[in-house]
C-alpha positions as CSV (number, residue, x, y, z in Angstrom):
1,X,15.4,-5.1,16.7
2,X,15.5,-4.4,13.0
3,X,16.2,-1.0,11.4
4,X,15.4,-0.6,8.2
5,X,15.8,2.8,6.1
6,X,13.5,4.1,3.3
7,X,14.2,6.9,1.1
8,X,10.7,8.5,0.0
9,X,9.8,11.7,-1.8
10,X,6.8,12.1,0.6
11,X,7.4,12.1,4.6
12,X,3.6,12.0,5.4
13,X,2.4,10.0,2.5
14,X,4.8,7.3,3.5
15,X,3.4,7.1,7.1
16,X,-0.1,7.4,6.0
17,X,0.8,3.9,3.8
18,X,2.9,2.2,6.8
19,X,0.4,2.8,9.3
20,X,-2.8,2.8,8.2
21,X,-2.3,0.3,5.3
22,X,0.3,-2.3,7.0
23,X,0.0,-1.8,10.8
24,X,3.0,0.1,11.6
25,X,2.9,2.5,14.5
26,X,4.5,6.3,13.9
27,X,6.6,6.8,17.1
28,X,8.5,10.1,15.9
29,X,8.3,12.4,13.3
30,X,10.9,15.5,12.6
31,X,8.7,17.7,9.5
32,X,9.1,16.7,6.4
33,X,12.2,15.1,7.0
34,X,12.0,12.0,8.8
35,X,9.5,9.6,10.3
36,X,10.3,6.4,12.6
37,X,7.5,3.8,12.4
38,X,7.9,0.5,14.9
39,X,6.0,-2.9,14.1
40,X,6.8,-6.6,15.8
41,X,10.5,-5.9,16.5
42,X,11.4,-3.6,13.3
43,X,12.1,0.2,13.2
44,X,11.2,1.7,9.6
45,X,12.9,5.0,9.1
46,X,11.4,7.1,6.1
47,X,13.5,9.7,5.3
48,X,12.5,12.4,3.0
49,X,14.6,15.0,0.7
50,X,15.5,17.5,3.6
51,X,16.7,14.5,5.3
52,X,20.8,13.8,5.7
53,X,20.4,10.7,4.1
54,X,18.9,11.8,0.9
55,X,22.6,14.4,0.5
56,X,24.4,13.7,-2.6
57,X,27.1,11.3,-2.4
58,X,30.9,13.0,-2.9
59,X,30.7,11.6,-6.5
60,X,27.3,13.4,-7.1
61,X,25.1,10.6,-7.1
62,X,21.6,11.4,-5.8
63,X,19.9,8.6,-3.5
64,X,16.5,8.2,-4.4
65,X,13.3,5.7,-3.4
66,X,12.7,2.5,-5.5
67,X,14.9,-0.2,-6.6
68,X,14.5,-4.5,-5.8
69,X,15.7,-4.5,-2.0
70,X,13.1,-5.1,0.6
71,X,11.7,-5.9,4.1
72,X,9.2,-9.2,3.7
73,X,6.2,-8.7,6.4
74,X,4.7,-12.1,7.8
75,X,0.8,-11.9,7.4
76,X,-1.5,-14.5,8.4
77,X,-4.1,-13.7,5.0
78,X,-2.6,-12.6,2.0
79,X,-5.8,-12.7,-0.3
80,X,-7.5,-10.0,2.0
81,X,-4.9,-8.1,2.6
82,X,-4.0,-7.9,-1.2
83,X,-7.7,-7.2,-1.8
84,X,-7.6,-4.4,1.0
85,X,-4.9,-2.4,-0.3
86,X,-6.1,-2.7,-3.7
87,X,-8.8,-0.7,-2.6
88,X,-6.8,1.5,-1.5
89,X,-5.0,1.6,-4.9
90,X,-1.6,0.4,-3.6
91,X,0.4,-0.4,-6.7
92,X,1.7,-3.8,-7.2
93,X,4.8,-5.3,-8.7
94,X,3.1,-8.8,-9.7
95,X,0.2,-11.0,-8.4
96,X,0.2,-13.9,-5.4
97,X,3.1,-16.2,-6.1
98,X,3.1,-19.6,-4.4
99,X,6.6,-21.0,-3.5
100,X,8.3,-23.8,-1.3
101,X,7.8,-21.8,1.7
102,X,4.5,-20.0,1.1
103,X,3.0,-17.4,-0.7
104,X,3.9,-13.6,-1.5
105,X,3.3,-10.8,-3.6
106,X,5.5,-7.3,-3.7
107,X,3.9,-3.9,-3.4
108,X,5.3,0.0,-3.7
109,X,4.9,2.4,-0.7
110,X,3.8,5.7,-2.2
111,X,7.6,6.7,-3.0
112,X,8.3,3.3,-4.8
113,X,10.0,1.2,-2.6
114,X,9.1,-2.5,-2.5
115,X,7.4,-4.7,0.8
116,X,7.3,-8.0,0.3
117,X,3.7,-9.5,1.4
118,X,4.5,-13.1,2.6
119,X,2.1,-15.8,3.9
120,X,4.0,-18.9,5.0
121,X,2.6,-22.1,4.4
């Protein structure tokens, strides 16, 4: 099992995205603060601003959503998934890549932070 944590500015958004646009099922939520989604052998933890991981750091910094990391989800059609969430005006980073391995394509959950979309060859 895989834990993965996401900042977000948007508790319910984000779990709206994760589960209705990429599968994930919400297995605990706690308010505004925190939501744990599960899919194939990964926990996603979204934690919103009242949450203890979005606390300043001792220097002041402020953690926020966004950035290059990511989580890369396996899917068997990339082309009609892409097309789905476009319709559901999921923003994306680029367009289909092909590579050595397969292809992929990064998209933003509502608060910014990247999935990469992979389809093996």
């Amino acid at each position: 099992m895989v834990t993965v944590r996401y900042l977000v500015d948007d508790v319910t958004a984000g779990v709206a995205f994760y589960r209705d646009g990429l599968g994930f099922a919400l297995t605990q939520q706690f308010g505004p603060a925190m939501a744990i989604l599960e899919k194939d052998g990964m926990k996603l933890w979204l934690a919103g601003p009242p949450s203890s991981a979005a606390k300043p750091m001792p220097d002041g910094a402020q953690p926020v959503p966004g950035g290059w990391n990511r989580f890369v989800l396996e899917v068997a059609d990339l082309p009609a998934l892409v097309a789905e969430l476009r319709g559901k005006n999921v923003v994306f980073r680029n367009d289909i890549l092909d590579g050595p391995g397969g292809r992929q394509i990064l998209c933003e959950d509502p608060a910014g932070n990247v999935i990469e979309l992979f389809q093996p060859r």
